[in-house]
C-alpha positions in Angstrom: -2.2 13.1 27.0 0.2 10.8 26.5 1.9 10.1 22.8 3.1 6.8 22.3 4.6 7.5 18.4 8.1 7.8 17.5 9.5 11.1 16.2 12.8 10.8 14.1 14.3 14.0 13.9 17.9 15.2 13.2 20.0 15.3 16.2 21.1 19.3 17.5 23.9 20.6 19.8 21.9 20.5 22.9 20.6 17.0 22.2 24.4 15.7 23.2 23.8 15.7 27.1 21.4 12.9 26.0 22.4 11.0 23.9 25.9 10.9 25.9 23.7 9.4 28.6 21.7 6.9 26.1 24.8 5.8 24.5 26.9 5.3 27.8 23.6 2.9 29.3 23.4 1.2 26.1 27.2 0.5 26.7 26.9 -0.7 30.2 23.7 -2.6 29.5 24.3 -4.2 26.0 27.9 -5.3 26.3 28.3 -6.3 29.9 30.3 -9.6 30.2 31.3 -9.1 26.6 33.6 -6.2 27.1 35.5 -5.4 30.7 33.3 -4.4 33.5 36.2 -2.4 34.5 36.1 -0.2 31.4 32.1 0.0 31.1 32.3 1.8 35.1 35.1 3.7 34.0 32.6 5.8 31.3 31.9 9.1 32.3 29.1 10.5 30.5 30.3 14.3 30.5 33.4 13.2 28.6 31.2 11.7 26.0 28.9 14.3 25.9 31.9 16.8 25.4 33.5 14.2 22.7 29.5 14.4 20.8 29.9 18.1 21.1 33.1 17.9 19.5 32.0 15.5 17.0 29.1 17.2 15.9 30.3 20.9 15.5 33.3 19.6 13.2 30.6 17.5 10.9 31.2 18.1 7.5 27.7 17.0 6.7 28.8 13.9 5.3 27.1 12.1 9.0 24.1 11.7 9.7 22.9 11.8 13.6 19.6 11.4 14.3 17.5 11.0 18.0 14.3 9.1 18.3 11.9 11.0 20.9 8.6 9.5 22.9 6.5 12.4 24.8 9.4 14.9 24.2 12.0 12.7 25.4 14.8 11.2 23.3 15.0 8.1 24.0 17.5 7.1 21.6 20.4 7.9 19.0 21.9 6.1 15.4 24.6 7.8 13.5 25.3 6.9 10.0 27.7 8.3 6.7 30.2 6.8 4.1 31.6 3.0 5.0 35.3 3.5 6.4 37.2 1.4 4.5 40.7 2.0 7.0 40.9 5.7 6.1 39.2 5.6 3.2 35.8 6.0 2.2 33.8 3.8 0.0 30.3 4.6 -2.0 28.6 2.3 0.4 26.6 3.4 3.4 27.7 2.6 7.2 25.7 2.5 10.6 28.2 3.4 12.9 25.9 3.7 16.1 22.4 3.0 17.3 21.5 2.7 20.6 18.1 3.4 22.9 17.8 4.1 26.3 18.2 0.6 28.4 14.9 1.3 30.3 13.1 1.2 26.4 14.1 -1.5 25.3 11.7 -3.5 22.8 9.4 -0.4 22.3 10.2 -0.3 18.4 12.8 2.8 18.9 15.9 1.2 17.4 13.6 -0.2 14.6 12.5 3.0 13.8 15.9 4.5 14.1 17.2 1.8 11.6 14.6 2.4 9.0 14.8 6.4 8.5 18.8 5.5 8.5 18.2 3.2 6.2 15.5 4.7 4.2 18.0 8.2 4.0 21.3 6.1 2.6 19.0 4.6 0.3 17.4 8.2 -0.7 21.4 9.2 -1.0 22.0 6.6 -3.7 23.9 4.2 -1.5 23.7 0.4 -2.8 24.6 -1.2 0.3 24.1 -0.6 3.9 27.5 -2.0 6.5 27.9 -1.8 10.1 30.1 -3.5 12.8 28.7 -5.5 15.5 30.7 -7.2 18.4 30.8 -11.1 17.9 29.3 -12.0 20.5 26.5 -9.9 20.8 23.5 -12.6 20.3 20.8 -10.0 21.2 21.9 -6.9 18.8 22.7 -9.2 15.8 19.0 -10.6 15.9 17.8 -6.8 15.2 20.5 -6.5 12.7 18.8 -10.3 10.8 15.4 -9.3 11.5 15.7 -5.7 9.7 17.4 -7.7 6.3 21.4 -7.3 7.6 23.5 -10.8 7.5 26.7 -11.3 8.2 29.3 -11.5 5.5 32.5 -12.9 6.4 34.4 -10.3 7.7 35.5 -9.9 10.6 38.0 -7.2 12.8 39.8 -7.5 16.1 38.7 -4.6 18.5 40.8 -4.6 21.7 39.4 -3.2 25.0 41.3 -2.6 28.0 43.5 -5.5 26.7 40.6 -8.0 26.0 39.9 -9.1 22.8 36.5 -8.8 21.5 36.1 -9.7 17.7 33.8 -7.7 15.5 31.9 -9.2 12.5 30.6 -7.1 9.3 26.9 -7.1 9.1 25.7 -5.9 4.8 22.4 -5.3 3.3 21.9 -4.2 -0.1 19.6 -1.1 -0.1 16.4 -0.9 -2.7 17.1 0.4 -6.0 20.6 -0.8 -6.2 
């Protein structure tokens, strides 16, 4: 029998094999011609998996990882904590990651991966909700207006493989603030 609902659940140590391999397609499908093809075939999903190893048994529990799973499967990842300010953090809440296995796209996983995140930094007390999104990225800033984000003004250099490719700040104030 087949399940169709999404499970939210927080991410373990032996969930990193995956999501190395759901954030690594999610690179290669989501920002080709926006960032070098040269550095999107050059990922190698065991050094990410060991970096999300790394990552996650140094977690101070101030991050939140979660997975999304269909019929057992995780089929998709968001990671969220304290807006980075440079070094510093702020009071606000930040999305740093969410991504969903290419071959699931617009199944309703990254909504529902963007509403627990959101409903737990709300449930923390944060006011506001931030996240960075590449510039150019037509397709991932829809979900971000469609889920209450809009852009608000700022806006960072990132540099890959020596290409530009601008960032803008994405900010939604959170219930209760």
């Amino acid at each position: 029998m087949n399940d169709d609902r999404i499970r939210i659940r927080p991410m373990t140590l032996a969930d990193c094999d995956r999501v190395a391999e759901i954030r690594i397609g999610g690179w290669r499908s989501a920002y080709r011609g926006l960032i070098p093809q040269s550095y999107l075939d050059a990922l190698d999903v065991a050094e990410e998996a060991e970096r999300r190893r790394t990552h996650f048994s140094r977690a101070d529990g101030s991050v939140v990882n979660l997975v999304a799973e269909r019929d057992g499967e995780i089929v998709g990842w968001a990671c969220h904590g304290p807006y980075r300010d440079g070094e510093v953090r702020t009071g606000d809440a930040e999305l740093y990651a969410i991504y969903v296995d290419p071959g699931r796209y617009g199944g309703g996983i990254g909504d529902a991966l963007l509403q627990e995140s959101v409903l737990r930094c709300t449930a923390a007390g944060h006011a506001r909700m931030l996240l960075w999104v590449l510039k150019d990225n037509a397709g991932a800033r829809r979900f971000y207006e469609r889920a209450g984000f809009a852009a608000d003004g700022a806006e960072e250099p990132f540099e890959v493989d020596g290409v530009g490719v601008p960032e803008v700040r994405y900010a939604r104030e959170l219930p209760g603030a």
